[in-house]
Each structure stands twice: as structure tokens, then as C-alpha cells.
C-alpha positions in Angstrom: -31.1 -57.0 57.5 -33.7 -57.2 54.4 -31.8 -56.2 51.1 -34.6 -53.5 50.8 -33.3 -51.3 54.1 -29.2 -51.1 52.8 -27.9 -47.6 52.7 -24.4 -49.0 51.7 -23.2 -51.8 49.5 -19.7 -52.9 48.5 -19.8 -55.2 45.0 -16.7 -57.7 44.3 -16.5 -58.2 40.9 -18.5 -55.3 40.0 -17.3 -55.1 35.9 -19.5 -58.3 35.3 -22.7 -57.7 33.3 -25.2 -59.0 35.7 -22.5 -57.6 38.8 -23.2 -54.1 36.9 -26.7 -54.2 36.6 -26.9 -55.2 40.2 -24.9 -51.7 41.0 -27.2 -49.3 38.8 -30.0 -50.8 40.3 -28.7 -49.7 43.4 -27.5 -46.4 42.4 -31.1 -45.3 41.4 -32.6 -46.7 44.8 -30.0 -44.5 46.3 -27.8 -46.9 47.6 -24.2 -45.6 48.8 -22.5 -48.2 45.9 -18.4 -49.0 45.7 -17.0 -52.1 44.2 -13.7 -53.4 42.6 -12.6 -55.7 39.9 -9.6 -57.2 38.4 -9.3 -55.1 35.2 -11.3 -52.5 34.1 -13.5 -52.1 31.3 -16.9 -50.4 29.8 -19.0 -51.6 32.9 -16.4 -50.2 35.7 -16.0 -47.0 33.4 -20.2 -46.2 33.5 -20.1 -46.8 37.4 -17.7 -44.9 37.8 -19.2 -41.9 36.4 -22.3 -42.6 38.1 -21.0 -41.8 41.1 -19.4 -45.6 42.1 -16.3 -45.8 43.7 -14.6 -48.3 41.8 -10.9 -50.2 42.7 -9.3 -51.7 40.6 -7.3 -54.5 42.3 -8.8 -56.2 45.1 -7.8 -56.3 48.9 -9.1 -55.8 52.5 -8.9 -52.3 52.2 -11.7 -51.6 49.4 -14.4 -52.5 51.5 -15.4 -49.2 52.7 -15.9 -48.7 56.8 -19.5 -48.2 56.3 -21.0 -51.7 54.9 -24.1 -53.0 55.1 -23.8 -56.0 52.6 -20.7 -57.2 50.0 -22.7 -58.8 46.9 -20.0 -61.1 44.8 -20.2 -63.0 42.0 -19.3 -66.4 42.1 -16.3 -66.3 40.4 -15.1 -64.5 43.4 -13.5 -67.4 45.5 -14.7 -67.2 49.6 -10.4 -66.8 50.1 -10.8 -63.3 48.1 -9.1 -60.5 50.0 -12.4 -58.7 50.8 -15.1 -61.7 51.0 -12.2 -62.7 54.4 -12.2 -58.9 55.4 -16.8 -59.1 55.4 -16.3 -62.1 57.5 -14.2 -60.7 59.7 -16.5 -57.6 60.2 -19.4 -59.8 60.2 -20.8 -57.8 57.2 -23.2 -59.8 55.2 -22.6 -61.8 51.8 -24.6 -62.5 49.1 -24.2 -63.7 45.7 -25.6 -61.2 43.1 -28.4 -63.4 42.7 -28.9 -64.2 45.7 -29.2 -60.6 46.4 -31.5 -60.0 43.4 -34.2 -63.1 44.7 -34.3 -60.9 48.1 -35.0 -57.9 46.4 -37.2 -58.9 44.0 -39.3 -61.3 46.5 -42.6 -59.7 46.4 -42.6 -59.3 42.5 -44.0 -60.8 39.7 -40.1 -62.8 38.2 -40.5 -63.8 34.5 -37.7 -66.0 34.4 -35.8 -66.7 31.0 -34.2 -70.1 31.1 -32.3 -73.0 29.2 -28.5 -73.6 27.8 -29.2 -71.6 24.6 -30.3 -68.0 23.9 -31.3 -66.6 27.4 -29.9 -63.0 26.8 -32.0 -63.0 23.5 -34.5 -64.3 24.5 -35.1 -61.8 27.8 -34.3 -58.7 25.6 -37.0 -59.8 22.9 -39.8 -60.4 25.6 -38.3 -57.0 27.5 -39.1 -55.1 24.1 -42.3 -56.7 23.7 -43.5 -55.4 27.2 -41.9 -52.0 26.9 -44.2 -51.9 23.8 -47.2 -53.2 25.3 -47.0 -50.1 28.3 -46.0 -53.4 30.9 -43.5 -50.6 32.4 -41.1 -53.8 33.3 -38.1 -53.9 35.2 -35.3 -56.2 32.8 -32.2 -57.3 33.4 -30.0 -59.1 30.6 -26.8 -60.6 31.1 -25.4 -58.6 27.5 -26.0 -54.8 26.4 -29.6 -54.3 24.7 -29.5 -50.7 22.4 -32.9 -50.1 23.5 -32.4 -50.5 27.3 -31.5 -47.2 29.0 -28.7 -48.8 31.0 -27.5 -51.4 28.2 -28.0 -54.6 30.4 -30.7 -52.7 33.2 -34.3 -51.5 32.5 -36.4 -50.1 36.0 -39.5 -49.7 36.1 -43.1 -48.8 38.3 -44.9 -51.8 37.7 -44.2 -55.0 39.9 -43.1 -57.0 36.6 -39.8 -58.1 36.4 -37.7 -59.9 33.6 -34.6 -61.6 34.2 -32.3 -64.0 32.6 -32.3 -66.5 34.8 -28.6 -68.5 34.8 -28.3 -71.9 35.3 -24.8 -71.9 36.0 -23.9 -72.4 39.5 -27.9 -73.1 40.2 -28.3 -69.1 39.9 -32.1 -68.8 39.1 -33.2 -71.2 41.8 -32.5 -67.7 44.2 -35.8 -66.9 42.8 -39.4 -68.2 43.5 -40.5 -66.9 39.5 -44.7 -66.4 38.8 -43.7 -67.6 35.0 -40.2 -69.1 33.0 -39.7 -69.3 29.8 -37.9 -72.5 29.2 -36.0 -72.4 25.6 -33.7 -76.1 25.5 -31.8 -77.9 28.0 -28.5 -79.5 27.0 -25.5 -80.7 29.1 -23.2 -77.4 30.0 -21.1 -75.9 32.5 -19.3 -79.5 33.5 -17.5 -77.8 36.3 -20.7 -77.6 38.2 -23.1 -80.4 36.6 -21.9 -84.3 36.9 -24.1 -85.0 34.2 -26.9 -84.4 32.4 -29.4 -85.7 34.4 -27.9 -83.6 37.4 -28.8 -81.0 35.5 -32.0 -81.9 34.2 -32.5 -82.0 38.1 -31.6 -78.6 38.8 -34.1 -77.5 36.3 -36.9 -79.3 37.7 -35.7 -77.9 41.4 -36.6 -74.9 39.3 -39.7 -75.9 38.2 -41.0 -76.4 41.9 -40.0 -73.1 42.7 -42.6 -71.8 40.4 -45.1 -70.2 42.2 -48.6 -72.3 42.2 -50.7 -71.6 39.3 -47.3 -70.1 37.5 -46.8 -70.3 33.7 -44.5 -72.5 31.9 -43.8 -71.2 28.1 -41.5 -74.5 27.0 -39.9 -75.1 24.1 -41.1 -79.5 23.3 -39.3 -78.8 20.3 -36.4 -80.2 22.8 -36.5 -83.5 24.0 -35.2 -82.9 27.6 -37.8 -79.8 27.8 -40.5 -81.9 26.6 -39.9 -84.9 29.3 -39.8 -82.1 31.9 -43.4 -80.4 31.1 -45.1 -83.7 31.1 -44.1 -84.4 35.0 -45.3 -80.7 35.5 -48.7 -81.5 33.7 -48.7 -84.9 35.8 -48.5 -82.7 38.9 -50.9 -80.4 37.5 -50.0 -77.4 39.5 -48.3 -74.8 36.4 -50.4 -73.8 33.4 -48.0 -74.9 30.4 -48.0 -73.2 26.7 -45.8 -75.3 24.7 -44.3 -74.5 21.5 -42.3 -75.7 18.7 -43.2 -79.6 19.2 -45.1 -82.1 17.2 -48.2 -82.5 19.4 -51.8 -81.3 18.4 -52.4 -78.7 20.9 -48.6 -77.4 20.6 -47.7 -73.9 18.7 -45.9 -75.1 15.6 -43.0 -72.7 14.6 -41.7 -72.2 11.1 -39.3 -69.8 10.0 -38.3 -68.8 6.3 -35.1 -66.5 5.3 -37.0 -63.9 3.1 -34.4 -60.7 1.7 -32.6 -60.8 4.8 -35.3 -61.1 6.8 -36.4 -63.9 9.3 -40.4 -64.9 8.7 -41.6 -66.5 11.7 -44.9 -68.0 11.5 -46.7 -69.2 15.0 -49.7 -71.4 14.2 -52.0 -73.3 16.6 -55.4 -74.2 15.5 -57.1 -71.5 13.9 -55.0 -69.6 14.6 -52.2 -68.2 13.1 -49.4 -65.3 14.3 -46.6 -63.6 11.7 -43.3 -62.2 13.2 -40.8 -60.7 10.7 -37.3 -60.4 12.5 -33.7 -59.0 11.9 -32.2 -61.9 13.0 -31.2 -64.6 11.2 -31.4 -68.6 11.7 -33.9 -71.2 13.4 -32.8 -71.1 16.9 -33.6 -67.0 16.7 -37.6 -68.0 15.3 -37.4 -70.1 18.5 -36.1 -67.1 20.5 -39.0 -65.2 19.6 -41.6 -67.6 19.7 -40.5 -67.7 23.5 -40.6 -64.5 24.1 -44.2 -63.6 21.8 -45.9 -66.6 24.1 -45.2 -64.8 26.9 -45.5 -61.5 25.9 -49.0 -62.7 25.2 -50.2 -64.3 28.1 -48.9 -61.2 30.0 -51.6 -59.1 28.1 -48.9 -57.7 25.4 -51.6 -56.7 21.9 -50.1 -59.1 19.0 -49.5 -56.0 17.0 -47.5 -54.4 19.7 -45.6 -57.8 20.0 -45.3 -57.6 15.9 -43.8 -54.1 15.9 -41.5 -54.8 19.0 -40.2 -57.5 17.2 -39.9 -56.3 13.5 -37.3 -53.3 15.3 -34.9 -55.5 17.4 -31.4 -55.7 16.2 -30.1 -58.0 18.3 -28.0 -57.6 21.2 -24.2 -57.0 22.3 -21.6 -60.5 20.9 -24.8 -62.4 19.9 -24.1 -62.0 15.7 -23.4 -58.7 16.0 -22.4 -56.9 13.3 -18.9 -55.0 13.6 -18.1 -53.7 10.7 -16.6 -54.7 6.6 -12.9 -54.4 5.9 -11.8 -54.5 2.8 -15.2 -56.3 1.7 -15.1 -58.8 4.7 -18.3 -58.6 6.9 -17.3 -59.3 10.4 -19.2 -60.4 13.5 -19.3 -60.9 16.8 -20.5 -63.5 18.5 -21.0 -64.9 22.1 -21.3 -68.8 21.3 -18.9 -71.2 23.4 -21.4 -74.4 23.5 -21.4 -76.8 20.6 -25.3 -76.2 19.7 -24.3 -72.7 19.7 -21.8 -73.1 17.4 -23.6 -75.1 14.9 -26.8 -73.1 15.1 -24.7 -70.0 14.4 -22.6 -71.1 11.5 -26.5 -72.1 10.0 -28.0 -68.9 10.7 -24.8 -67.2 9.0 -25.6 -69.5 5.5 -29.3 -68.5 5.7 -28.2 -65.2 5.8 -25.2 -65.6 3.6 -26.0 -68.2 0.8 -23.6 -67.1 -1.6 -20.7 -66.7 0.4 -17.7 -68.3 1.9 -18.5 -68.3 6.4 -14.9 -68.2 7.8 -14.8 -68.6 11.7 -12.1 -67.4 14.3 -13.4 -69.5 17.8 -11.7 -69.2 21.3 -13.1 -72.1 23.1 -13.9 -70.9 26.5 -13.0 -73.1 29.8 -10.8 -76.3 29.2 -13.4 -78.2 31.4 -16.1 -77.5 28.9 -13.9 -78.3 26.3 -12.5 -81.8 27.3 -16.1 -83.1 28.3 -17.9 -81.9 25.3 -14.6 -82.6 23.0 -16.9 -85.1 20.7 -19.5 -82.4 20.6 -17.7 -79.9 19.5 -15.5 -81.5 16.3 -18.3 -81.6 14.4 -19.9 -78.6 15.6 -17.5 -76.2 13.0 -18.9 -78.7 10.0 -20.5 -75.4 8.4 -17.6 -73.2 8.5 -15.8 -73.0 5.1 -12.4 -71.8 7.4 -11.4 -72.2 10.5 -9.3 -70.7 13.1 -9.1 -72.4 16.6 -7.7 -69.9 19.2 -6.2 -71.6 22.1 -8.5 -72.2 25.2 -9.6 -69.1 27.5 -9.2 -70.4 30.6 -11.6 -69.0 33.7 -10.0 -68.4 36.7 -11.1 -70.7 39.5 -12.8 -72.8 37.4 -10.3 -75.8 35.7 -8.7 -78.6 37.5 -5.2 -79.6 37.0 -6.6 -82.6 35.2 -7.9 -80.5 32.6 -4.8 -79.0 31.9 -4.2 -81.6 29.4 -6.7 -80.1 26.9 -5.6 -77.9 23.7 -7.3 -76.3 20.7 -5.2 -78.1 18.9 -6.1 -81.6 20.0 -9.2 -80.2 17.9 -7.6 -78.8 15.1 -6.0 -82.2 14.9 -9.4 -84.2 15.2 -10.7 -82.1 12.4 -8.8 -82.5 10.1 -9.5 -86.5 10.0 -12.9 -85.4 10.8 -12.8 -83.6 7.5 -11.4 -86.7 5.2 -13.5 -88.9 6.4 -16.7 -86.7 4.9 -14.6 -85.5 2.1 -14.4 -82.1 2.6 -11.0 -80.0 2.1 -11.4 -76.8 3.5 -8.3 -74.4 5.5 -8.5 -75.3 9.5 -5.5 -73.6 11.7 -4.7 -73.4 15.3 -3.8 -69.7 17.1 -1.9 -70.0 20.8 -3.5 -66.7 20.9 -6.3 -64.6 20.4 -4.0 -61.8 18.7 -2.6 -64.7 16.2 -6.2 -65.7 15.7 -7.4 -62.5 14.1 -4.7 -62.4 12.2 -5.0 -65.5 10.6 -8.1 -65.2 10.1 -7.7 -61.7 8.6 -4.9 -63.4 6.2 -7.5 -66.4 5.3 -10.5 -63.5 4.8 -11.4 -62.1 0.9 -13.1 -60.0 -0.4 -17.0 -60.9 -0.2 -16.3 -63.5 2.8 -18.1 -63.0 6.2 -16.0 -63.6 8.9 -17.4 -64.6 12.5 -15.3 -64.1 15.5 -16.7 -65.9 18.2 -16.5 -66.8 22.0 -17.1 -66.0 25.6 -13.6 -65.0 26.3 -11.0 -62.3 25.9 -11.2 -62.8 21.8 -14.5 -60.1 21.2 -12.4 -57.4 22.7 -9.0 -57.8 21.2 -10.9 -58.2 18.0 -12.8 -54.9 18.1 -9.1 -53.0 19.3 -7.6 -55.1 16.3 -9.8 -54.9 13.7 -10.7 -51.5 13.8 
């Protein structure tokens, strides 16, 4: 049956962000939707309200008698109670994305790709088009103020935007007409051997591309940068790089101006201004992404400019909760060590004056133990630190990474820390409740605080804090 005939659809793990997006979508298409999850939360609560039936729990009997396909996510293992129920009724599965490359099939995909800043990076070029009248369909993996839905937009024009996930080889369920490719960096060790296996998946993506696609790619990486010149060799995709050293590149330079990002695009003669919200170098990079593309779509500069100049940001990527007691405290999303780092730099830009205290909940022991060496000096920039025991995902560690603890960090660190002579307060938490409040205890007046990971720590930090 083609994804574009269902009348009914049953969604396991339906709370997820891109899970929920998948659902609204099918809601306004009018799509009977019901779905389940293991908790619920703000996703499952919207759904619901919409009309959803939503379990909480999961088991054989959720999957409603009428049926026409189960969408999962792939956290949902093939021995979940209702993925053996579909099998047994011979009903359909599909991954989310899976399900979103059928529906989208005879669209024009932008694709938003790489390790770092995909969620940011789709909402910026999904304001810029809104802007420019494009009328675009988005979907984000976070919440986006601006977006109608939080992490859906749907719209009349063929035009689609999606953050395209490289976890689990997601985006290659697409054939994409254009990709923006921001930085490729070794992640998500549960899937990818190495970095070359997934330097390989990426050019699988590549050749997905449709034939006289557009590849906007960030040379300022190195691993990007090999990548484009085999696509130029093969000279089938037209290719606007940015942020390298080569002639015919567009140079990006950013300056921290009264709390305010200056971005400056130059290439030639000519030369493009962006003035953002958000701080730090990989964000000037986020946007120069995001303006290329907007461009070559047929977005006006000044309609790019202005789309720009208003975005705040999105949902856990340095977002800005609230101040306690004269503490600024943020949110953030980063679990990679480039994340990390980039973050804590962005916060100083922003923050020169004061002291940058971080609360961190690695997220997945996998990632952790393989990118251990990464990570120590990662937190160089924090002036205190608070390492929160490991989230673990369900499904997704080995017994032999069991042997993995925040504080085989904490105890690396230190050392770490004497050997470049700095003194500074660095503590482990066995929980994210002990986490915020040690780092509420280490917080003063005039300190900004960033809390900060993929895990369960954003939410029991904004029911703490409050």
C-alpha cells in the first residue's frame, strides 16, 4: 500500500520529536492516528488533545483493529509487544523515516546534515524560506517558537526541509534534490565501526542526491572537504562551499558585537552581513549553511537578513531558562565532545566577564567509552564542573560498556587539570537530581550556569530549578 492511501496509522514510540511530527502530519492529512510510549510527556500531551489516542505502556493490545501501517522508531526493538502483534497481522512497518522518504517521494527534500547543529541549522533555513513566501513544509528534530507545531511546519508548495539524521543511516530513506552538509565527525559508535564507516554512509548519501542536486558544504571541515572533491571529480552535483580556505570558497567570519553575533559571508565581490541572537562560531557556521541555501532556493538576501536577525534559537540548544538569585541558566542539547567545547566558547563570547559553570549528563556509555580521550579535554573552558553519571539508552549499550563511569572522567580531569595548571572545582553526581544541586551549591551571584545533555537532565532541571 503507498504511504499516501492510509486511512489508519498506529505510531510506537509516538512521544519522540521526529515520532511527533510524523503524527501531526498525519492528523492534518486526516489520518485515523493512535500511538503509545513508555512515559508521557509534552509531545504525547499535544497528540492527545489533537484527537490521538495515546497509551501509555506498550503491548499487543494498543494496536487498534483497524491498521493500515505501525511507524516506529528505531529505538523500538523488532521484540516490542506491538512491532510482534503487526507481524502477526501482517500489518506493515516502517521506521519513521522510512515512512517520511515514501511520503515525501515526489518532493523537492532539502536535507540538513552532519554530526553538529542539524536542528539549528533546519530551523534557520526553515525561517529563511517562510520569509522569502517558499511556503515550505519543515520538520526539526527540537521545538522552533516560530513553527506552528513546535517541531512541524506544512505547507502548499512541494518544498520540504528536514533534518536529515545520520544515526542509524536515517537520511539515506530519502533521495534529497539539495543537502546542506555542516561537519562530519566520528559519533553514534553503537552504529558506526569507525570513522571512515561513516564517512561512507555520508557519501552513500551523497549518491542519493538527485542528478544535478545542490551540495551547500561546509570545507571549513576536513572530512567535508575530502568528500566534495570526489563529488566535483564525478561532476554530477553543483557544490557551494563555504567556510574553507580556497579562492572560490565563501569565507565566514564572525565577531561578538553587544551581544550580538556579526556574521560576515564574503566571496569575491561580493560581500553578505547577518546579525544573529546566537552566540559562538559554530552558530556563524549554522547560518552561513542555512543563508547559502536559502539563496540558491531564490530566498531575497534581505528577506534572509531579517529572518535571521529574529531567530532565538531553538528548544535545549543554549536556551535560556531563567536567573536565580543572579545565576543565568541554560539549557543545552550537546552530548558530543565538539559540541561541548564549541558551546562552553560560545558561552565566553557571550559572557566575557564571567565565571561559565557547567552541570553535563553524558549521554550513552558507548559514546562515552569510545570518545573518552575526546571528551576530557572537551570541558577545558568550563570554570566548574559537574559530571552527572551516564544516561544510559535503552537498547543501545553492551554489557562491555558497562564498565564506563562519569567518574572515570572526573578522575582523568583532575590530572588533566595539573598538568596545564589550572585549579578549578570538578565534581561527580550519580544523579541528575545531585547534579543540579551541586551545581546550584557551586553557582554565585553573576555566574552563568549551563546544564547540558541529551538525556533525562533538561527536564529534572526545569521541574528543579524552577
Amino acid at each position: 500500500m503507498n504511504v499516501r492511501d492510509i486511512k489508519t496509522a498506529h505510531l510506537v514510540g509516538i512521544g519522540g520529536i521526529n515520532m511527533s511530527a510524523v503524527a501531526k502530519l498525519l492528523v492534518h492529512v486526516g489520518v485515523r492516528v493512535s500511538g503509545s510510549d513508555a512515559a508521557a510527556n509534552e509531545q504525547t500531551d499535544l497528540l492527545a488533545k489533537m484527537g490521538v489516542t495515546i497509551a501509555i505502556g506498550q503491548s499487543a493490545e494498543n494496536v487498534p483493529s483497524a491498521c493500515d501501517v505501525l511507524i516506529y522508531s528505531s529505538a523500538v526493538p523488532a521484540s516490542n509487544a506491538e512491532r510482534e502483534e503487526a507481524r502477526r497481522r501482517a500489518i506493515r512497518e516502517v521506521t519513521n523515516f522510512e515512512f517520511l522518504g515514501e511520503w515525501f517521494a515526489q518532493q523537492n527534500v532539502v536535507l540538513v546534515c552532519g554530526t553538529h547543529g542539524k536542528s539549528t541549522t533546519t530551523a534557520m533555513l526553515g525561517v529563511a524560506t517562510v520569509k522569502g513566501n517558499l511556503d515550505p513544509t519543515i520538520i526539526v528534530g527540537s521545538k522552533v517558537p516560530t513553527l506552528e507545531h513546535g517541531n512541524l511546519r506544512i505547507g502548499d508548495s512541494d518544498l520540504v526541509i528536514i533534518e536529515g539524521d545520520e544515526y542509524a543511516k536515517h537520511f539515506l530513506a530519502f533521495r534529497p534534490s539539495a543537502v546542506i552538509l555542516n561537519n562530519i565527525e566520528l559519533d553514534h559508535t553503537d552504529v558506526f565501526s569507525s570513522l571512515a564507516d561513516m564517512i561512507a554512509t555520508f557519501r552513500e548519501l551523497m549518491s542519493r542526491v538527485k542528478d544535478g542536486g545542490l551540495v551547500v558544504a561546509n570545507v571549513g571541515n576536513d572530512h567535508v572537504a575530502t568528500l566534495v572533491r570526489e563529488i566535483e571529480i564525478e561532476q554530477r552535483l553543483r557544490v557551494v562551499r563555504f567556510n574553507g580556505n580556497i579562492e572560490s570558497d565563501w569565507k565566514v567570519s564572525h565577531v561578538m558585537e553587544n551581544g550580538t553575533n556579526a556574521v560576515t559571508l564574503h566571496k569575491g565581490g561580493l560581500t553578505y552581513e547577518l546579525v544573529l541572537r546566537l552566540p559562538g562560531a559554530f552558530n556563524a557556521i549554522n547560518a552561513a549553511g542555512a543563508a547559502l541555501m536559502a539563496r540558491e532556493l531564490g530566498v531575497p538576501l534581505f528577506d534572509i537578513a531579517d529572518a535571521l536577525a529574529s531567530f532565538t534559537g531553538i528548544w535545549r540548544r543554549f536556551e535560556f531558562l531563567q536567573e536565580k538569585n543572579g545565576v543565568r541558566i541554560y539549557s543545552d542539547y550537546g552530548h558530543h565532545p565538539t559540541a561541548v567545547a564549541a558551546t562552553l566558547e560560545a558561552a565566553h563570547e557571550l559572557y566575557p566577564t564571567h565565571r561559565i559553570v557547567l552541570c553535563f549528563q553524558p549521554h550513552h556509555r558507548n559514546r562515552t567509552k569510545h570518545l573518552f580521550l575526546d571528551f576530557v579535554p572537551s570541558f577545558d573552558l568550563a570554570d566548574a564542573l559537574v559530571l552527572c553519571e551516564i544516561y544510559d539508552v535503552k537498547g543501545r549499550d553492551s554489557a562491555d560498556d558497562s564498565d564506563i563511569s562519569s567518574q572515570d572522567l572526573v578522575d582523568t580531569i583532575i590530572p588533566h587539570d595539573a598538568d596545564r595548571g589550572v585549579t578549578r572545582q570538578v565534581e561527580f553526581a550519580p544523579n541528575p537530581h545531585a547534579a543540579i544541586e551541586q551545581t546550584m551549591k557551586i553557582a554565585r551571584s553573576g555566574d552563568v550556569v549551563i546544564i547540558m545533555g541529551a538525556g533525562d537532565i533538561d527536564g529534572i532541571a526545569r521541574s528543579s530549578i524552577a
